[in-house]
C-alpha positions in Angstrom: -140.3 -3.9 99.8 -137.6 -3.1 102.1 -133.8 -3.5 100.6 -134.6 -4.9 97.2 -136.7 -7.8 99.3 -140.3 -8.6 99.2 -141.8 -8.1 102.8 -145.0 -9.2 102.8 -147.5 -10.8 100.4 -150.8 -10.3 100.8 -154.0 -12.1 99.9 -157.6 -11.1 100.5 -160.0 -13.8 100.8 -163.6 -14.0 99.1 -166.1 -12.5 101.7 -168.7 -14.4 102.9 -172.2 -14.4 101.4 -170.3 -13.0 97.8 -171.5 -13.5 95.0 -169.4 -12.8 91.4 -170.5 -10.4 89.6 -168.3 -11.4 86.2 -167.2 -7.9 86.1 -164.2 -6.6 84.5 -162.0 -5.6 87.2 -164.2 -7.1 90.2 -160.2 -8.6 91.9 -157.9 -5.4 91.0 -157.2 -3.4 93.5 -157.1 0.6 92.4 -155.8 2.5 95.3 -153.5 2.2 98.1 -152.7 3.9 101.0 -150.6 4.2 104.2 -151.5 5.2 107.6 -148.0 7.2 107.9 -149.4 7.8 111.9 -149.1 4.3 112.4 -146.2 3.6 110.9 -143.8 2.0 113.5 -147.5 0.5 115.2 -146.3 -3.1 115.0 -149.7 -4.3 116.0 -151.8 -1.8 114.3 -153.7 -2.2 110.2 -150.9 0.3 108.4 -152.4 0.2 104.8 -155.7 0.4 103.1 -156.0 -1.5 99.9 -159.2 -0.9 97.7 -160.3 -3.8 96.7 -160.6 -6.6 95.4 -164.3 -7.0 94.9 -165.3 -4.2 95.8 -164.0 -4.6 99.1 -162.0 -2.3 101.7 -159.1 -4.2 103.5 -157.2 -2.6 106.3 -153.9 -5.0 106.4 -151.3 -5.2 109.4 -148.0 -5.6 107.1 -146.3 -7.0 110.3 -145.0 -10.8 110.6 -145.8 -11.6 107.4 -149.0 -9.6 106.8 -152.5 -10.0 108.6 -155.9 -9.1 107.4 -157.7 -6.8 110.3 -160.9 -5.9 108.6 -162.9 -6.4 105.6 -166.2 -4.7 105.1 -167.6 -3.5 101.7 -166.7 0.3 100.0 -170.0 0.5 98.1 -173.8 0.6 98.5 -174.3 -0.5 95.1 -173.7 -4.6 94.1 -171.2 -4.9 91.3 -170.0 -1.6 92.0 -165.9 -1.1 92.4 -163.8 1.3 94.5 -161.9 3.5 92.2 -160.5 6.5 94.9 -159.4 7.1 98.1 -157.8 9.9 100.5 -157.5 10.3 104.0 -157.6 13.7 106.3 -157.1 14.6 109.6 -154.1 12.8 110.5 -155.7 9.8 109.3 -158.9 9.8 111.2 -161.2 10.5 108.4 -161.3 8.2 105.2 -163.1 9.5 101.7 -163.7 6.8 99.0 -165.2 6.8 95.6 -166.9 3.8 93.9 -167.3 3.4 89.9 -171.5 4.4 90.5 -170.6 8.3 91.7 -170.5 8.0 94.9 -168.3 9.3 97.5 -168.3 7.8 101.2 -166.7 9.5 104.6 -165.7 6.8 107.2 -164.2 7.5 110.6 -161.3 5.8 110.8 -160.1 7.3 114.2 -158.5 4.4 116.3 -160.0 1.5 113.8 -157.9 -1.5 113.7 -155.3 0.0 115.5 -154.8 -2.5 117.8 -156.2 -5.6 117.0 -158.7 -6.8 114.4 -162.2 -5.5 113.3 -165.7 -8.1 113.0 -167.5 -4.0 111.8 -167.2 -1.8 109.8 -166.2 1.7 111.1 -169.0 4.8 111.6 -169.8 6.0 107.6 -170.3 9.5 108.8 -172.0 10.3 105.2 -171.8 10.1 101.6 -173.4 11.5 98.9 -173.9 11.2 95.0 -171.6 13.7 93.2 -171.5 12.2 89.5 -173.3 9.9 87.4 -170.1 8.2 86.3 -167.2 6.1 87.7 -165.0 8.6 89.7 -161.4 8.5 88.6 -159.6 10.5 91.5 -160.5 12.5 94.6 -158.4 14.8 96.6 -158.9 16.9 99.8 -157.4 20.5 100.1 -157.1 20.9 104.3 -156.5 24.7 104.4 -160.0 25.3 102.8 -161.3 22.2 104.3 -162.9 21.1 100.7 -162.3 18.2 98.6 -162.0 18.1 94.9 -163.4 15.3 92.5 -163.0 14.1 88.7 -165.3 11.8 86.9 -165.3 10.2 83.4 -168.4 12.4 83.0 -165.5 15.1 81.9 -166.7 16.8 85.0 -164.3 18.1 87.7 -166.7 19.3 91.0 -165.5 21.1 94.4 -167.4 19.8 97.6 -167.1 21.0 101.4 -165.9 18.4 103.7 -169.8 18.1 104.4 -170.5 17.1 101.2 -172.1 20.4 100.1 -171.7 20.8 96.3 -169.8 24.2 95.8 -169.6 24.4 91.8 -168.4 22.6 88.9 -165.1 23.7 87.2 -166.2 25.4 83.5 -170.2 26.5 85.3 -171.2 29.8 84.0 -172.1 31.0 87.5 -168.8 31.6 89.5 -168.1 30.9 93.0 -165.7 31.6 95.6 -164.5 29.4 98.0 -163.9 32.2 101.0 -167.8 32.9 100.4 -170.6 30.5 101.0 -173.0 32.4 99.6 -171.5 31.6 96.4 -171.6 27.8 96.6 -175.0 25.9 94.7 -175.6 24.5 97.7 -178.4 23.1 99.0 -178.9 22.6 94.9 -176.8 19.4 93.7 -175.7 19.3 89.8 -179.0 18.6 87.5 -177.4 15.3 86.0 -177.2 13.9 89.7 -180.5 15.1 90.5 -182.5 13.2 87.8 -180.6 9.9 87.9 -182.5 7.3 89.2 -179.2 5.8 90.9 -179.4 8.9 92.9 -182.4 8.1 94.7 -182.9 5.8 97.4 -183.8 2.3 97.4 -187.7 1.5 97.0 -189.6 -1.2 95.5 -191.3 1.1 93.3 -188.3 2.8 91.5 -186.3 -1.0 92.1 -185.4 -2.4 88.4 -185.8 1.0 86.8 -183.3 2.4 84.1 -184.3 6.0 83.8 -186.2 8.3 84.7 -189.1 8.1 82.4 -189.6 4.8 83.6 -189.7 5.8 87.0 -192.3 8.5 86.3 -194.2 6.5 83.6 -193.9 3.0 84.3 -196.7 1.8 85.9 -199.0 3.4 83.1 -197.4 1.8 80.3 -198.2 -1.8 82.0 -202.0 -0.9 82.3 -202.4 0.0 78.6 -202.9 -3.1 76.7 -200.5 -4.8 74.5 -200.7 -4.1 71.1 -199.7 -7.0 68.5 -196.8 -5.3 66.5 -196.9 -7.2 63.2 -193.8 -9.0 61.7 -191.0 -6.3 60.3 -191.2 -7.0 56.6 -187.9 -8.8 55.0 -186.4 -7.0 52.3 -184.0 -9.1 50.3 -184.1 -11.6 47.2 -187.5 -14.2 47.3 -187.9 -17.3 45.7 -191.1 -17.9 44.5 -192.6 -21.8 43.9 -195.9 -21.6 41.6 -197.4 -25.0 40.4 -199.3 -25.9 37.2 -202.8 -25.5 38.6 -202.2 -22.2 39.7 -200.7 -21.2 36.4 -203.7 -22.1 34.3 -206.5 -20.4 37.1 -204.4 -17.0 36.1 -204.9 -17.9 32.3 -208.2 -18.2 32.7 -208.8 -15.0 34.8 -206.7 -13.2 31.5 -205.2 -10.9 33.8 -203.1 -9.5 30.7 -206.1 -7.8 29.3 -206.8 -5.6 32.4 -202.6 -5.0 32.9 -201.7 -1.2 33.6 -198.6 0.9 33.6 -195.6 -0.3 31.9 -196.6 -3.3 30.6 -199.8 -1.3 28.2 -197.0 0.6 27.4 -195.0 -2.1 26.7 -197.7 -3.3 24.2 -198.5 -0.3 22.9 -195.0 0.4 21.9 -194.8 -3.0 20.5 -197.6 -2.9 17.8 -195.8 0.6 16.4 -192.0 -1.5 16.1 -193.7 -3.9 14.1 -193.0 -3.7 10.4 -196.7 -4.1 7.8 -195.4 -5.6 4.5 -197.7 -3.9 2.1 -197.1 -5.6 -1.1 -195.4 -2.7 -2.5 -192.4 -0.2 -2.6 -191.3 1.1 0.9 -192.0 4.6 2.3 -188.2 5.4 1.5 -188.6 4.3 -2.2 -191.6 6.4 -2.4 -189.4 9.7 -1.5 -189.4 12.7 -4.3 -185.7 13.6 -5.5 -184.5 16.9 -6.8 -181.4 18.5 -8.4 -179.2 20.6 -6.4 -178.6 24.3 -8.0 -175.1 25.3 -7.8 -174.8 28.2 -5.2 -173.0 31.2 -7.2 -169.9 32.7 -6.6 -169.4 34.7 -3.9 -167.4 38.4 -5.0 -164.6 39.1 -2.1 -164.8 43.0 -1.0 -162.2 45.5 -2.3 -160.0 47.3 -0.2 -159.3 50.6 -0.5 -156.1 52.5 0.0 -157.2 56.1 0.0 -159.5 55.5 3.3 -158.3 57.5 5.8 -160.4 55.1 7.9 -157.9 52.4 9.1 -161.1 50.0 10.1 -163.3 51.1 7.2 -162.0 48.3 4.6 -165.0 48.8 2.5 -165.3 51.7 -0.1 -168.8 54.2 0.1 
């Protein structure tokens, strides 16, 4: 936008041989960034957009805005790119997708004159967290590059991609000595991913790790047949008149147990035996009541010299 005026827009077509992936935020774009080297290059890509689709675009903003190359920012289908920085004077590109990884492309003198068919040299990449990256940055004095993930992890790398440490590790590290840094160890939540190993038929459709080291044994055992879940709830029960009078003859009333003997035990004792006489409370002996004597109150004496001694000896 230059003086309040839109310069350019800018519309990246679908690549060919894509296929949607129905994924929330597979056509936003979530970085940008400009080539400030090759600013006043009329005929050179200036700006890096990343995405849509997973794509990387390098755009000529010139005479109303050209598309010089699209290639795609991810080894991983579905995948987005959610970073990117530049070093070097803008020869050297870093990008981060939403699967963990971060890529190192050399940039130098790509699409700076006229458009790309390629994609430029990926120098290297590497696996650095088992969640979508949210930001990367890359400190030039120490030549290292820092990264944050929505693992809640924050991790310092060389340029090389050597891990150095992860911010909040109880071992510390130093970034003036080498000897400090985990490397050639890379954190233990990367390491036993199974997104962090390459592709292979064998590990291909596995979800963990456990499946990768015990899946083939579980599909030679034989299936057991899991019976039915029971169904806890309210049951309607439909009982004809046949099967009614097969329990009556079976008398399954004289062989009942628990409550309902007790029920019938219980029973026989509530019920009232008319004995063609007076009751058991007409029966009961009566007797007169003795008036209880008068009870003599103590005397108190005034010539105790006992205040609590009321009573005389």
């Amino acid at each position: 936008m230059v003086s309040g005026h839109i310069f350019c827009h800018l519309f990246a077509p679908v690549p060919k041989g894509y296929k949607d992936q129905s994924l929330d935020g597979d056509l936003s774009i979530n970085k940008l960034l400009f080539l400030r080297s090759r600013a006043y290059k009329k005929d050179a890509a200036s700006l890096i957009a990343g995405g849509p689709r997973g794509y990387l675009h390098f755009w000529n903003v010139f005479h109303g805005g050209s598309l010089y190359a699209q290639f795609t920012g991810t080894k991983h289908t579905g995948a987005m790119v959610t970073a990117m920085e530049l070093y070097k004077n803008d020869t050297i590109l870093f990008t981060a997708d939403s699967v963990g990884f971060i890529y190192c492309w050399n940039v130098e003198g790509y699409c700076a004159k006229s458009k790309a068919t390629d994609s430029p040299e990926l120098i290297t990449y590497w696996r650095g967290h088992v969640e979508s990256i949210t930001n990367i940055d890359v400190i030039e004095e120490h030549k290292m590059m820092i990264s944050s993930s929505l693992d809640c992890t924050v991790r310092l790398w060389t340029i090389e991609g050597h891990y150095v440490g992860t911010l909040g590790q109880p071992d510390p590290w130093d970034v003036f000595n080498p000897n400090t840094f985990q490397h050639p160890m890379v954190p233990y939540d990367v390491l036993v991913d199974p997104k962090s190993l390459p592709s292979h038929p064998v590990i291909a459709g596995k979800l963990n790790l456990e499946e990768v080291l015990h899946g083939d044994k579980k599909k030679d055992k034989v299936e057991e047949k899991i019976p039915p879940a029971p169904v806890y709830g309210e049951q309607t029960y439909f009982v004809d008149d046949a099967t009614i009078a097969e329990q009556i003859k079976q008398k399954p009333f004289n062989k009942g147990t628990g409550k309902r003997v007790r029920h019938e035990r219980m029973k026989a004792r509530q019920m009232k035996i008319d004995r063609d006489g007076p009751s058991e409370y007409r029966l009961l002996q009566t007797f007169p009541l003795v008036e209880t004597p008068d009870i003599k109150p103590p005397e108190i004496s005034g010539h105790n010299d006992d205040p609590f001694n009321f009573y005389d000896d």
